[in-house]
C-alpha positions as CSV (number, residue, x, y, z in Angstrom):
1,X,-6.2,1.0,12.5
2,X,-6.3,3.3,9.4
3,X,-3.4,2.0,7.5
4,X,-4.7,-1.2,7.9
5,X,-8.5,-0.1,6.9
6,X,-6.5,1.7,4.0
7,X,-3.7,-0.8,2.6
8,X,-6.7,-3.7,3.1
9,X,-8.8,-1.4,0.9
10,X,-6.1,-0.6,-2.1
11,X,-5.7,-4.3,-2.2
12,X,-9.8,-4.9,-2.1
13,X,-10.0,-2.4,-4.7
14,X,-7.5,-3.3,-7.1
15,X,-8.3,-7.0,-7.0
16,X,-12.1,-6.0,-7.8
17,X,-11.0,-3.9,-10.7
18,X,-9.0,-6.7,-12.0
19,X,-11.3,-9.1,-11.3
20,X,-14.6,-7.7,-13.3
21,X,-12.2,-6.0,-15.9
22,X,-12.4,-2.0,-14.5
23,X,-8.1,-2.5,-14.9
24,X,-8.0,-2.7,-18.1
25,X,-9.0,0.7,-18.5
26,X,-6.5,3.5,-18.6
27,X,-9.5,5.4,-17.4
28,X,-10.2,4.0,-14.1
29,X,-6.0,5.0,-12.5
30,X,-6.9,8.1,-13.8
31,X,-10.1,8.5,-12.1
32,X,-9.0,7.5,-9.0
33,X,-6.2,9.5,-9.0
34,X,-8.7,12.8,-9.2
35,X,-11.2,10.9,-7.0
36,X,-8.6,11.1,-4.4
37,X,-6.7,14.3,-5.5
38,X,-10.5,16.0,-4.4
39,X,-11.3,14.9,-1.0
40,X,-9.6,17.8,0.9
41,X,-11.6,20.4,-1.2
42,X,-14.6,18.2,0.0
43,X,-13.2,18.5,4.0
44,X,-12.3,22.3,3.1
45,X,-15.8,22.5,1.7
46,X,-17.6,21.4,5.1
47,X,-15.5,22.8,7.9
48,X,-12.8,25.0,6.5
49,X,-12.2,29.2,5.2
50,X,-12.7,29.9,2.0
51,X,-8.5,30.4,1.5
52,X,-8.0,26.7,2.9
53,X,-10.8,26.2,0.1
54,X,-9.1,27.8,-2.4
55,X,-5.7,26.0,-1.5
56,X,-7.3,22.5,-1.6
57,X,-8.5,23.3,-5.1
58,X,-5.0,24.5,-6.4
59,X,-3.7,20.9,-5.0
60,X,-6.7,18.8,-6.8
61,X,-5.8,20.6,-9.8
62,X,-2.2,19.6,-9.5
63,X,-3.6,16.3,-9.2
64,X,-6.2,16.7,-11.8
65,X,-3.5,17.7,-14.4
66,X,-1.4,14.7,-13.2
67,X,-4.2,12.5,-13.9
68,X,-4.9,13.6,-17.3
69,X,-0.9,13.5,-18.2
70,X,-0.9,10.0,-16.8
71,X,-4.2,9.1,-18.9
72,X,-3.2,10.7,-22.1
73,X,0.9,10.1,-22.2
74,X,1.6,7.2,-19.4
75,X,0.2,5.5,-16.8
76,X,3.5,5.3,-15.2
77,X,2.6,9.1,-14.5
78,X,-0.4,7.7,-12.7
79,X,1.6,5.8,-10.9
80,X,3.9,8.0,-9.5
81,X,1.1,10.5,-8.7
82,X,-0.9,8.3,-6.6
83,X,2.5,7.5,-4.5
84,X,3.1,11.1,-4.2
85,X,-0.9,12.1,-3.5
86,X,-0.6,9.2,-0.3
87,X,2.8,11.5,0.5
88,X,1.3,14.5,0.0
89,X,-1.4,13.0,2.7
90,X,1.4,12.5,5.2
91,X,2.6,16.3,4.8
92,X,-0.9,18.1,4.0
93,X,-0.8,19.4,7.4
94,X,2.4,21.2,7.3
95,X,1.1,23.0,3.7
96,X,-2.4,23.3,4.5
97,X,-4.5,24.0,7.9
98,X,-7.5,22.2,6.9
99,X,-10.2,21.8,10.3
100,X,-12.4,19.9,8.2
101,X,-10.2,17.0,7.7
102,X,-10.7,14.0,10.0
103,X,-8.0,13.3,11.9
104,X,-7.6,9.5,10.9
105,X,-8.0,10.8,7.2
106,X,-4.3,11.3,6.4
107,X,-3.2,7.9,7.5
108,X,-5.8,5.9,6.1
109,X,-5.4,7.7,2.1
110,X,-1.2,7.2,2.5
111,X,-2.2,3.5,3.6
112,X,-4.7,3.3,0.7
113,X,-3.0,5.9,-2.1
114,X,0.8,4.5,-1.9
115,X,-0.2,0.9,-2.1
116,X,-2.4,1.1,-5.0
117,X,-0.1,3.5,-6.8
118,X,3.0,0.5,-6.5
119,X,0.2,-2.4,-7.2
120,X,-0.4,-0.5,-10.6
121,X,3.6,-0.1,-10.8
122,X,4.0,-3.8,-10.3
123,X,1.3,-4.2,-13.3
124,X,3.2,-2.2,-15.7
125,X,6.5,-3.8,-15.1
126,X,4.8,-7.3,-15.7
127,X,2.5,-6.0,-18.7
128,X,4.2,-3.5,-19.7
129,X,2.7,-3.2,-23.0
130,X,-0.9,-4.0,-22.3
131,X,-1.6,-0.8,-20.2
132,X,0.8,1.7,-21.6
133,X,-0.4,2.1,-25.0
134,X,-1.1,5.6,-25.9
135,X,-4.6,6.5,-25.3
């Protein structure tokens, strides 16, 4: 049930952005990207050791850095970091022992990070020059 509650989501919110104009912002793939990229420091926050901590912030950071990259250079960067943050979700448990993550959680942000990351994909091969302008 949490791929579906998560690709039905990505598509809910990309059609909204596009819909009252938050797409047209390099801005908002960006700030996703690190909205995502911070909810395991959140989990580590409220159930985990202060090293699980520690290692959930060196990973948002990763992603952090992605998303500025992606803002300032390309957003094809933002792209391919919101595929690899929804496969980073699939392996997070092998890296990281993290108690305070739900266990549904890793299922439901690949369904929801993967599928938004090609839906922004698909938009830049069919406007190619519309979003990837230099900021």
């Amino acid at each position: 049930m949490q791929y579906v509650i998560g690709v039905t989501l990505a598509a809910a919110v990309a059609l909204f952005a596009t819909v009252v104009g938050l797409a047209r912002e390099r801005s908002f793939y960006a700030t996703v990207l690190i909205v995502v990229g911070s909810y395991y420091v959140l989990f580590a926050a409220m159930g985990a050791s202060s090293r699980t901590l520690m290692a959930e912030v060196g990973f948002a950071l990763i992603f952090l850095l992605l998303a500025v990259l992606g803002f300032k250079r390309s957003l094809w960067v933002l792209a391919a970091a919101l595929i690899g943050h929804g496969i980073f979700d699939f392996v997070h448990h092998f890296l990281i022992d993290n108690p305070g993550v739900p266990r549904w959680w890793p299922g439901f942000c690949l369904a929801f990070d993967a599928p938004f990351g090609v839906l922004l994909a698909l938009r830049l091969i069919r406007q190619p020059r519309s979003f990837d302008a230099k900021a």
